[in-house]
N, C-alpha and C positions, 0 to 999 in steps of 0.2 A: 638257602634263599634263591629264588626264580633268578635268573638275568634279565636285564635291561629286555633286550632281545625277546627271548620267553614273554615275560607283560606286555609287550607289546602285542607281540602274535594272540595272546589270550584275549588283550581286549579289543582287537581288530575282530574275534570270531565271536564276541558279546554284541560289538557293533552289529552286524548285521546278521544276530538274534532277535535284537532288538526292535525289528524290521515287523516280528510277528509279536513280540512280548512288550510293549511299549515301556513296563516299570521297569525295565532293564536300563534304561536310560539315565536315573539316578545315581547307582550307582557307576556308569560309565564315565557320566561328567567327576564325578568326585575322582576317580582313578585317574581322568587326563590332567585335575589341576594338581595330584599328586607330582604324575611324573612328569610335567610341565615346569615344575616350583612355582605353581600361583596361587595367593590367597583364594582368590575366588573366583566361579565359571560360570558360567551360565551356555543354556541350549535354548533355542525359542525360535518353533515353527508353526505356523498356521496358513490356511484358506480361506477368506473370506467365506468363498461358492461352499465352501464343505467345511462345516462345522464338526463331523468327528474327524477331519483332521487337525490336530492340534496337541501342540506339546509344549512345556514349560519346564524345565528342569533347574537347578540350580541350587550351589555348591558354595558353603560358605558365606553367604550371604544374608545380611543381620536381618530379622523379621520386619524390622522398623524401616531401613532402606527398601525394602518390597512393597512396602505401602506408600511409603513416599511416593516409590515411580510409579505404581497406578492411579495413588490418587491423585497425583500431581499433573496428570498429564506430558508425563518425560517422553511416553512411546512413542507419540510423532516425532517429534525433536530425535528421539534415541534412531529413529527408521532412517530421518533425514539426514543426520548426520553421517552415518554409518557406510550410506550410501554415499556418499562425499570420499571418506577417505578409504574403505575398505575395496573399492574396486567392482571387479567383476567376479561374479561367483566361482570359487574354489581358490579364490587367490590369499594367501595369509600373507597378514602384515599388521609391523607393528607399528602403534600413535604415534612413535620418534621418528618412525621411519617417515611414514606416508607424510608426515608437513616439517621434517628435516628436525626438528626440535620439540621436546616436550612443552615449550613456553609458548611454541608458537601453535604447540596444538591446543592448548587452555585460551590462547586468546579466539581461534577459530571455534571452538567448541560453545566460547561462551555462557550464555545462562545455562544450557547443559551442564558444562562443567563445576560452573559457580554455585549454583542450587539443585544440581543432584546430585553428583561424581563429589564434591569434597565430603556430603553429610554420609555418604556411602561406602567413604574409605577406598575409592578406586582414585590411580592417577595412570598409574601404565597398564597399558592394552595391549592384547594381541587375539586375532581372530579372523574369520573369513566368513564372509555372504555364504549359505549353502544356495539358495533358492532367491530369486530374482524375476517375480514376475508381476504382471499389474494386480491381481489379486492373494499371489503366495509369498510370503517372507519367512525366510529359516536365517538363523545365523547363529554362530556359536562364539565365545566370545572370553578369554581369559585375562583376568587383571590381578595387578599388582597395585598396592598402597604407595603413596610417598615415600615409605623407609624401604619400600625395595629397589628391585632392578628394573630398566628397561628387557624388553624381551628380546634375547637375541640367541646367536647361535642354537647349539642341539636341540632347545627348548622350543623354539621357532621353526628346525626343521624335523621334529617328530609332531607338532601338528598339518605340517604341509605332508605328512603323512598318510597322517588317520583321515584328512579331513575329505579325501575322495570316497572312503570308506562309510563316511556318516554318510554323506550327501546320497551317493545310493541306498543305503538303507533307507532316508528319509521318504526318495523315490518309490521305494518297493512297500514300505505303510502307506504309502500314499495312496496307491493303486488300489492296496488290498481295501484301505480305508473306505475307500468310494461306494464299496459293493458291499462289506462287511456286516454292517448291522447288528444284528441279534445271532447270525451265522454259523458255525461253529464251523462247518462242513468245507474244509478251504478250496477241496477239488474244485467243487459247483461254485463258490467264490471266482478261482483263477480261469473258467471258463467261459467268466464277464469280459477281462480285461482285455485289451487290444493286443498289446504287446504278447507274442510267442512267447508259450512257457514252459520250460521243460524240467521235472523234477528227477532228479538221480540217487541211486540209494547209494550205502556205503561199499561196494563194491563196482561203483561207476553203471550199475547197470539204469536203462530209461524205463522209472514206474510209470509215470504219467507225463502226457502233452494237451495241451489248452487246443482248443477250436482253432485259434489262430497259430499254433504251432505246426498244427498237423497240415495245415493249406500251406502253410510255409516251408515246409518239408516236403511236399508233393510238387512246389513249384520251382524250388531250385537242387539243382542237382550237385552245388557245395557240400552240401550235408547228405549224410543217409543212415540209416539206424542199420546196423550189423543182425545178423540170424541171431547174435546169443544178448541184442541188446545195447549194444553200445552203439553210443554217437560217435561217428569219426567226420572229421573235415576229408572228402573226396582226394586233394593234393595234398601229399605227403611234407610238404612244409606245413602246412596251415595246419596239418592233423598232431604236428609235434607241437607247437603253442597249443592248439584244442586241450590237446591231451596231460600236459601240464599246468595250465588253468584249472581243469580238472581234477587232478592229482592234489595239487596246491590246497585248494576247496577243501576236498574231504579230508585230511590232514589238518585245515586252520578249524575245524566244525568239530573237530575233536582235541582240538588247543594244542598240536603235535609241532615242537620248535621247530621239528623238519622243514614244515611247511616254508615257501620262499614269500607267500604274498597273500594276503584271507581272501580280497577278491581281486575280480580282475575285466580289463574291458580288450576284445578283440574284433579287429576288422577282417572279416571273411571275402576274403574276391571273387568276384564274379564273372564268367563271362560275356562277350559283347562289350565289355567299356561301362557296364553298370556299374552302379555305385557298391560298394560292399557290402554284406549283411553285417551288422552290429551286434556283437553278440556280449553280453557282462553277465559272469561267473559270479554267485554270490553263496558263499557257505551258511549252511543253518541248521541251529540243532537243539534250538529251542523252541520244539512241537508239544509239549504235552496240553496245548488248549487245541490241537487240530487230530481228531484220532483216528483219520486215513491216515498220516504223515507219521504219525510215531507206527504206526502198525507195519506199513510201510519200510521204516527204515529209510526215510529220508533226510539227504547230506547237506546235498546240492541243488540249487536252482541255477537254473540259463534262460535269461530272458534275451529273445532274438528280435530286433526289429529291424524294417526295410525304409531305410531313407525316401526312395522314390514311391512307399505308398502315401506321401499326403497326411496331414494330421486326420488326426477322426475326435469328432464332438463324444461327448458324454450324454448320449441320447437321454439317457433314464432320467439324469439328473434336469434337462432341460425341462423334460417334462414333469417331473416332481413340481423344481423350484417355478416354474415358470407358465406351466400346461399348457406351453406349445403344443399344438396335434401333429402325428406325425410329416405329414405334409409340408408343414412349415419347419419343422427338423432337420429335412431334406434340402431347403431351401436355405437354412442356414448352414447346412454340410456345404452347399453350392459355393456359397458364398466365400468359406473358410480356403477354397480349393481356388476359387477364381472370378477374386472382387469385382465382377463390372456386373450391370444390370442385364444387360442387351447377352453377355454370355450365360449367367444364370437362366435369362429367362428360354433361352437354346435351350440349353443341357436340361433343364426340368420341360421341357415343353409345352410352355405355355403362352400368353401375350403377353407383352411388356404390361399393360393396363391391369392383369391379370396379377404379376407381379408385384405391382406399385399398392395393389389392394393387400396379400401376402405380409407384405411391407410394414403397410400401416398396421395391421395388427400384430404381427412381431415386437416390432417398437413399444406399442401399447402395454401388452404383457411383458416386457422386458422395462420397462419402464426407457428406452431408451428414444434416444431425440434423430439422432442420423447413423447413416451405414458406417463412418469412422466410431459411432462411441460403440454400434453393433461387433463392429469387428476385434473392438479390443476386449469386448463380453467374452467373446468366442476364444479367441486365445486364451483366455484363462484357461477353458473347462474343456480343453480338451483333454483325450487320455492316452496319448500319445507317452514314451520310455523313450527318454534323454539318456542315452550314453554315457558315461560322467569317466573323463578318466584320472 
């Protein structure tokens, strides 16, 4: 029989397979409330803005409580509660803990509690926000009935484990989700996305770099691609983390207990006083729907982003959902980088009055009323790669 240890490492490298195989996901949550001890799990992440992003997973949970909480209308209550005691995203904790007592978490829960949580067989909690934004919610979520236990110890800290490891994988379907479609082809997919992308095969060597990887490679001189193919970090410390992230990776992608960690997040330094390059290591070996990538031989992904570039909009999607022309695209990039009128209307080169027209039809097609309800649009749908450590 595997060790503790072993399962973990196997379902850390399922996790962020999962990233490209999304049924993988059912059986993942079933395996966490295994080695958790909880009756029952659940996974649940969505996007308003992007409808093929969305997952629902869950583990133990009787058909009859499932319809309860949709038909009932529990999801606001469940979103709003959640966010009350669960914190800030990546944080686990458990119901006793977060309001000091299980009694005084039923009296704060309320009709929550009273009319969904008892017909549902849940009373103890444990779980963590993955995702936190005006239009995205992920959280993942383990409970126990009345005749268990509160969540506490090893149980509690082998999900403050896993749970960095979902949260990027949720990241990295997210991305690919955006572009995806009918797709198959993931090269021409991951040369949509903003974020730097670099694919490595089982021998560490670099098959492929996204558009945004290669300008990011040409502009700092951190990084550089070796004659026979490898990435190495330029300073000999950085390149010993690089290179063991690395290591680690294709090792966890092939479920090898050696491995020390499935992914990983590193700060690359720069010269000048700049901000670091961001770099997270994620193992993967659940390709056979992408047939560059199994032909290929690929392990590992390295998505690299640059702090000081600014968020970037989701052009395509604005224009889909919203049929902004590009023009006014531009103006709401402007925007996202540097909320005042009188500078927007500088940087695009235009008149204020000229602007103010811009404006009003933005609004219009966005259905939106002023620059504050604009600006919290826009942070949704950007396609900026959060870090996650």
């Amino acid at each position: 029989m595997a060790s503790a240890e072993v399962l973990e490492q196997q379902l850390i490298g399922d996790i962020y397979d999962a990233a490209l195989r999304p049924a993988l996901w059912a059986p993942i949550i079933d395996a966490i409330v295994r080695l958790v001890g909880a009756e029952q799990g659940n996974l649940l992440a969505y996007d308003q803005l992007n409808p093929d992003y969305f997952l629902f997973h869950s583990s133990g949970t009787r058909p009859e409580a499932l319809q309860l909480y949709q038909e009932g209308g529990f999801a606001p209550l469940d979103k709003e509660f959640t966010y009350r005691w669960a914190g800030e995203p990546g944080r686990v904790v458990a119901n006793h803990e977060a309001f000091g007592s299980i009694e005084a978490f039923k009296q704060e829960a309320g009709r929550f509690y009273s009319e969904f949580m008892v017909h549902a067989g849940i009373l103890y909690q444990a779980g963590s926000i993955l995702e936190k934004e005006e239009f995205r919610w992920a959280v993942i979520g383990m409970h126990r009935s009345e005749d268990g236990q509160p969540f506490e110890g090893a149980p509690l800290e082998l999900l403050s484990r896993l749970v960095p490891h979902v949260r990027r994988s949720l990241q990295i379907y997210r991305q690919v989700a955006q572009l995806q479609q009918a797709n198959t082809h993931l090269y021409r997919i991951l040369d949509g996305i903003r974020a730097a992308v670099l694919l490595l095969d089982a021998h560490g060597r670099l098959r492929y770099a996204n558009r945004a990887a290669e300008h990011l490679l040409a502009a700092n001189s951190c990084l550089r691609v070796t004659a026979h193919h490898q990435l190495v970090a330029t300073a000999a410390a950085d390149d010993a983390l690089l290179q063991q992230a690395l290591t680690d990776a294709r090792l966890a992608s092939n479920r090898d207990r050696h491995a020390r960690q499935g992914g990983a997040m590193l700060a690359l330094p720069r010269r000048e006083q700049r901000s670091p390059l961001m770099l997270t290591v994620a193992p993967l070996s659940e390709l056979a729907g992408y047939q560059e990538l199994g032909r290929d031989g690929i392990v590992t992904a390295l998505f690299i982003s640059d702090p000081e570039s600014g968020r970037h909009l989701a052009r395509e999607h604005l224009q889909d959902a919203y049929r902004l022309s590009e023009r006014e695209i531009d103006i709401c990039q402007a925007f996202l980088d540097i909320p005042s009128t009188s500078s927007v209307a500088e940087r695009c080169g235009i008149a204020d009055s000229t602007l103010r027209t811009y404006l009003k039809s933005i609004y219009e097609k966005t259905g939106r009323h002023s620059q504050a309800e604009l600006m919290r649009l826009l942070m949704g749908l950007t396609t900026d790669f959060t870090h996650i450590r």
